[in-house]
N, C-alpha and C positions, 0 to 999 in steps of 0.2 A: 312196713307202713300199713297203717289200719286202711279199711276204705271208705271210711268217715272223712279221710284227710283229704281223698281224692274230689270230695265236695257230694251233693246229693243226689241219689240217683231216683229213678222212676220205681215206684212202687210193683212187683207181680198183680196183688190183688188191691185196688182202692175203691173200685168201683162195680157192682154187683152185674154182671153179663145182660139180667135184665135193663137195668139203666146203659150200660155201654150199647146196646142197639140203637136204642132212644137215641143217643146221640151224633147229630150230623153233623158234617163240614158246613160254616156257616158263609155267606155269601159274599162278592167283593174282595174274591182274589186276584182281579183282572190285571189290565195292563197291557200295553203292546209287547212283543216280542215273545220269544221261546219261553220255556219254563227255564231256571239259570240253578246251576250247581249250588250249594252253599256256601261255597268261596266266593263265587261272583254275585251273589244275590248280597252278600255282606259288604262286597266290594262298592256295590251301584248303590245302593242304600245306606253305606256310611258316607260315600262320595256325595250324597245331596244332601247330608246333614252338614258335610263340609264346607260347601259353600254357604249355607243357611248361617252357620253361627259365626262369620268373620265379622259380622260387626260386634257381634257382642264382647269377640273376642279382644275387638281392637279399643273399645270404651276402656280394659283391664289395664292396657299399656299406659293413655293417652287421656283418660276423664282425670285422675288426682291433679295429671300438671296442666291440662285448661281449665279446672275448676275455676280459678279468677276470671279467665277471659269471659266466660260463659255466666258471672255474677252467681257462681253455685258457691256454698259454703263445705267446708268440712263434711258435715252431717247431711246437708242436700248429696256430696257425692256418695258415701256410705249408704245412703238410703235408695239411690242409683243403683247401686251394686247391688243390691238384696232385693228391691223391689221385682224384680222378675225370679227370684227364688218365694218370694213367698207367696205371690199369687199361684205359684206352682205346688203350695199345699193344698189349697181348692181343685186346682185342674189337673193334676195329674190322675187324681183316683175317677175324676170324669172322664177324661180322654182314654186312659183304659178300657172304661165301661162301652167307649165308643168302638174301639179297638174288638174289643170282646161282640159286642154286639151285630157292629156292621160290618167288621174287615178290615184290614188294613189298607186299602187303596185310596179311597177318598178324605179318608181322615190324613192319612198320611201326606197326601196333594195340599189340603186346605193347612195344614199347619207349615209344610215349604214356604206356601205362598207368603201366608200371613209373617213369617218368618225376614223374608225381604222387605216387605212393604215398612217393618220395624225399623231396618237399618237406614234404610230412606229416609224415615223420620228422624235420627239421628244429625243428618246435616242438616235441617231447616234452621235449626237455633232458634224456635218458640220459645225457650225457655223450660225451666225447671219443670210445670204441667205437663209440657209435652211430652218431655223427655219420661217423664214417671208413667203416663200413660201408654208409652213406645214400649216400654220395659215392663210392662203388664203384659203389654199385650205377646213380646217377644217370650214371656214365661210359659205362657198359653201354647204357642208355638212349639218351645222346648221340649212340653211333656209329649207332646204327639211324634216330634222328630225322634226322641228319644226312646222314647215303646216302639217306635218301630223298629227302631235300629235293633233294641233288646229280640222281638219275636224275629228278625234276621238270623238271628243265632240257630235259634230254635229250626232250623230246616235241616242244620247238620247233628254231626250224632253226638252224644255226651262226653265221647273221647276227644273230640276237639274243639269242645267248649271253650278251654283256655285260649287258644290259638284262635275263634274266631271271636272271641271278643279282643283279644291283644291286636290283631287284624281292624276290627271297629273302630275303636279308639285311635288308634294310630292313622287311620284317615279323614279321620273328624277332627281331631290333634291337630295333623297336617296342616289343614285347612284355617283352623288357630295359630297355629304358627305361621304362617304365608301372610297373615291377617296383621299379628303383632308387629313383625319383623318390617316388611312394605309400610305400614301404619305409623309405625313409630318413626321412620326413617322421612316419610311424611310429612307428620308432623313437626319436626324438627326444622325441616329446612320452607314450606307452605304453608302450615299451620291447621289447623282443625277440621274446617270445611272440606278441605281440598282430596286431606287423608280419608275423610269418613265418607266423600264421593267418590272417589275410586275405589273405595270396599264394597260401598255398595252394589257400584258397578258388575263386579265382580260377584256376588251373591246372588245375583238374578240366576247364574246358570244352574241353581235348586229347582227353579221351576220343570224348566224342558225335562229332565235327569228323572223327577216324581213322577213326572206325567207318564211317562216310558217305559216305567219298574212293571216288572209282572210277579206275582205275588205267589210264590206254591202253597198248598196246603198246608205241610210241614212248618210253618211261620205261622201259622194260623189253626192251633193245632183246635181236634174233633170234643171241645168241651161243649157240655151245652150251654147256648146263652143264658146269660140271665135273666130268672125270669118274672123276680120282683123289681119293684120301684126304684129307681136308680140309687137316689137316697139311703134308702132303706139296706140296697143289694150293697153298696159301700159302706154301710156300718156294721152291717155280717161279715165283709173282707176284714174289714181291720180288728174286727171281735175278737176272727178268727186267728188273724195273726199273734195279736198282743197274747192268746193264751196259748199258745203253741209255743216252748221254752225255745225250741231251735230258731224258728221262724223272729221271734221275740230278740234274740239274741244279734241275730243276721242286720236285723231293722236299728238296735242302737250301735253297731259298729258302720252299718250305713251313715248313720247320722253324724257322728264324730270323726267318721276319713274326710268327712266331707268337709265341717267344720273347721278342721286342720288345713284342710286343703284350698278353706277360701279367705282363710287370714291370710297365708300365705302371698296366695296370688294377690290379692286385693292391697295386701300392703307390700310390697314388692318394689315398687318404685318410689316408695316414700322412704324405705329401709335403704337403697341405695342413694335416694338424696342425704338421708341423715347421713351417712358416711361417708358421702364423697362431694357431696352437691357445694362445697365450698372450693372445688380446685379448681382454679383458673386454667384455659387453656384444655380441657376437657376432663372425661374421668379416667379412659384408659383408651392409648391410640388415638386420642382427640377428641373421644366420642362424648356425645354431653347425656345427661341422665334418662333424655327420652328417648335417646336411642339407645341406650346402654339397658334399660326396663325393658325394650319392646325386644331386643338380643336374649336375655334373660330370660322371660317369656318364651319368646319362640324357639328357643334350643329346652323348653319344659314339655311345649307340646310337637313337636321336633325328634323329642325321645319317644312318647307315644309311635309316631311314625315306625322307629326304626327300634324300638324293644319292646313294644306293648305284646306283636305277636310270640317275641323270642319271650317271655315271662310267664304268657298266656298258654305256650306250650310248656314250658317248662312245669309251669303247675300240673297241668295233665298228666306230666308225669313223676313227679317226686309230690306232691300233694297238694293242695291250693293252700291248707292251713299249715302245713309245715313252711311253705316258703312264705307264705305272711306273716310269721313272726323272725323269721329273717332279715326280713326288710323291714318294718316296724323297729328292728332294734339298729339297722344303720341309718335307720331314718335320724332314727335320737339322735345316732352319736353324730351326722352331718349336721342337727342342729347347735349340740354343742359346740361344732367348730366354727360354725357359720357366727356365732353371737359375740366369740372370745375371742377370733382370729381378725387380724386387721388388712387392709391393702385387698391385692389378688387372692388372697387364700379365702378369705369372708365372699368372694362373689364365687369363688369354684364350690366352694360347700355350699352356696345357696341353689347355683346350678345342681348340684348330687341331692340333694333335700326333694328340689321338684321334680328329678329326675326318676329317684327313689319313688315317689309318690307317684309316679307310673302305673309300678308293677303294686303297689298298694292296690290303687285302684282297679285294674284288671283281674288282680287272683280275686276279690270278695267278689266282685261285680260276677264275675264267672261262676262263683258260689252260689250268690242269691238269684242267678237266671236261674239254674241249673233246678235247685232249689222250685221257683216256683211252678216247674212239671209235674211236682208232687201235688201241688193241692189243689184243690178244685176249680179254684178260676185263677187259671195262670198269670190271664194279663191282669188280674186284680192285685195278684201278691205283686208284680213288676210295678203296679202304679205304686201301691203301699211303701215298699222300697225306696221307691223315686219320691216319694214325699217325704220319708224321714232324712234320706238323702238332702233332699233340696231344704229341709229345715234347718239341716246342719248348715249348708251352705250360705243359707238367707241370714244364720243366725252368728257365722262368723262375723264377716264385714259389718256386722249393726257393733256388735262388740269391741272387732279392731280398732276400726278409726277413735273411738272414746278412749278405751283403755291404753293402747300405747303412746295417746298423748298425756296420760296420768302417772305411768307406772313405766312405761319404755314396751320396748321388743320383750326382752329376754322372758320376765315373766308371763306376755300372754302368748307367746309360742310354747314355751315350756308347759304350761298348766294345760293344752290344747294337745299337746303331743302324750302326754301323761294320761289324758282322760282315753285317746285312744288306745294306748296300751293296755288300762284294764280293762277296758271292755274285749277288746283282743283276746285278752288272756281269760276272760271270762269264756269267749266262744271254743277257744283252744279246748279247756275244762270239759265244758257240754256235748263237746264234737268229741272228746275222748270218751266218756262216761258214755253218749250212744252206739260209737264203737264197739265198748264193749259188751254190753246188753245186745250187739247186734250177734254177737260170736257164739250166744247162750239161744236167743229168740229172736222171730222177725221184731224188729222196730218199723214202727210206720210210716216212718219218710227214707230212711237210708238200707241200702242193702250192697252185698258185692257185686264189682265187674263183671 
């Protein structure tokens, strides 16, 4: 195995000894309590991203089948579902800058908060306005909980990169899961309000959980701030990424797992009404479709829980890019089964599909933190990241709901699954070709163990 596959390590020399004095630990690492291990520091810090995102999680089960009660249309829900992904093309490369700038404690308090106060607004039923302004603002929210959670990683060492973002996810997962599963079963038997007030209840304990965190250095690592215009200092990140082949590379398979990943989820219970939502007397065991989605749903972020970390390590050690095309190719063939298979076999492939889509997202995610230790503002490439990311995702659901009502499932999951595979295999290409140039001469982002 090259040590390209293992993902990208920290450069010997990137920065000239004179500039490495110049730079200091920047401020607002506080917090109450001890300084915490990197295990535990990942553990409390994904735990208040988990309660932060149960509403958003629980809109995924439960917005398509209240869309009538709520006088929303097709395209008002679709536009629900993405509208806090694409404000998160604007804030994420800001919240970074925040992150870089001032620290992570405060930023990372005021995005929990903001984070609940969203789901809150979820039950009032103002209508369509509100709800799109909740979902803006909950985007806003996202990119802060989210960087934070990514520079959590960053305290432990590069060998257990995988593992502690499988570890991440799988608690933030969690918390998605508890959300859909509770939510759906909810709504089912109470209806809308009742579900989305008991989540919310439940999301307030982000708040106490932020306020608590103590931040080490190691999260917060010794780059120097930034020292141009915020503006200006986020069009030198992305400059610098989009010309950086590797960098360049990492940013459109960001974009396209994601894409894949939020047709999916977002049409999820409309694929399960289309082929069962006709059977009297329930779909399976009596259950009716909204609880059958929010089951569905919660055994996807459920798997996070309980194999993000088993993936997360397992990359660490046979390669992150070896076992992403692994998975990538039983991702396909679970879609294969999932679209041609009828009854129970069409819902266990969809369960392996999302399940699959797990350890997708963990081995790159793991790649692209890892990754942005090499260049000069970390938390910039992490925002950069999370914006192509979150374009993918904004730009799924605008797509889905249209096109499977013109054309079905089968071709826009397929054409979706397809685009990530080249790009895959494009990075597979790049990550080899650096390899081996790394065996001849230093390359400037990757080198051995």
């Amino acid at each position: 195995m090259t040590q390209a596959e293992s993902g990208p390590e920290k450069q010997t020399e990137t920065i000239p000894p004179s500039e490495q004095n110049a730079r200091k630990v920047r401020p607002d690492t506080k917090g109450s309590g001890s300084r915490p291990s990197s295990t535990a520091l990942v553990l409390t810090v994904s735990g208040t991203v988990a309660f932060a995102i149960m509403g958003d999680s629980l809109l995924y089960a439960i917005l398509p089948l209240a869309a009538g009660d709520l006088s929303l249309a097709p395209q008002h829900v679709g536009l629900l579902l993405s509208a806090n992904r694409l404000i998160r093309l604007l804030s994420n490369t800001w919240l970074s800058a925040l992150f870089a700038r001032f620290g992570p404690y405060r930023t990372f308090v005021f995005s929990a908060i903001l984070g609940v106060l969203t789901t809150a607004v979820y039950g009032l039923e103002w209508g369509f306005l509100a709800l799109l302004v909740a979902r803006m603002a909950w985007g806003i929210s996202w990119s802060g909980l989210r960087q934070g959670a990514f520079q959590s990683i960053w305290a432990g060492a590069d060998t257990e990169a995988g593992r502690l973002m499988g570890l991440m996810w799988g608690v933030v997962r969690g918390g998605s899961a508890v959300s859909a599963v509770l939510g759906g079963f909810l709504f089912d038997r109470y209806g809308y309000r009742l579900a989305v007030w008991t989540i919310a209840a439940l999301s307030v304990w982000a708040i106490p959980i932020a306020l608590r965190l103590s931040w080490p250095t190691g999260a917060h690592p010794p780059h120097a701030p930034p020292r141009s215009p915020p503006f200006q200092n986020l069009l030198q990140s992305w400059q610098e990424s989009l010309s950086d082949p590797l960098q360049r590379a990492v940013l459109l398979v960001g974009f396209f797992k994601l894409m894949l990943n939020a047709i999916l989820i977002a049409t999820a219970s409309l694929f399960l009404a289309e082929r069962f939502g006709g059977r009297a007397g329930g779909v399976l065991l009596g259950l009716e479709v909204g609880a059958l989605a929010g089951i569905v749903l919660g055994t996807r972020w459920f798997s996070d829980l309980f194999l993000g970390a088993v993936m997360g390590a397992l990359s660490d050690r046979v390669g992150r890019i070896r076992l992403t095309v692994l998975l990538i190719s039983l991702l396909s063939l679970g879609l294969v089964v999932m679209l041609w298979a009828s009854s129970l076999l069409s819902i266990l492939a969809l369960l392996a599909v999302l399940i699959i889509s797990t350890g997708v997202n963990v081995v790159l995610d793991a790649y692209a933190n890892q990754l942005a230790l090499v260049t000069p503002q970390p938390e910039l490439f992490v925002g950069a990241y999370a914006t192509a990311s979150d374009f993918g995702s904004a730009f799924g659901p605008l797509l889905a709901f249209t096109l499977v009502m013109a054309v079905g499932f089968a071709p826009v999951y397929g054409a979706a699954a397809l685009l990530l595979l080249l790009t895959v295999l494009y990075l597979v290409a790049l990550d080899a070709r650096l390899a081996a140039r790394a065996d001849t001469r230093p390359v400037p982002t990757l080198r051995s163990h």
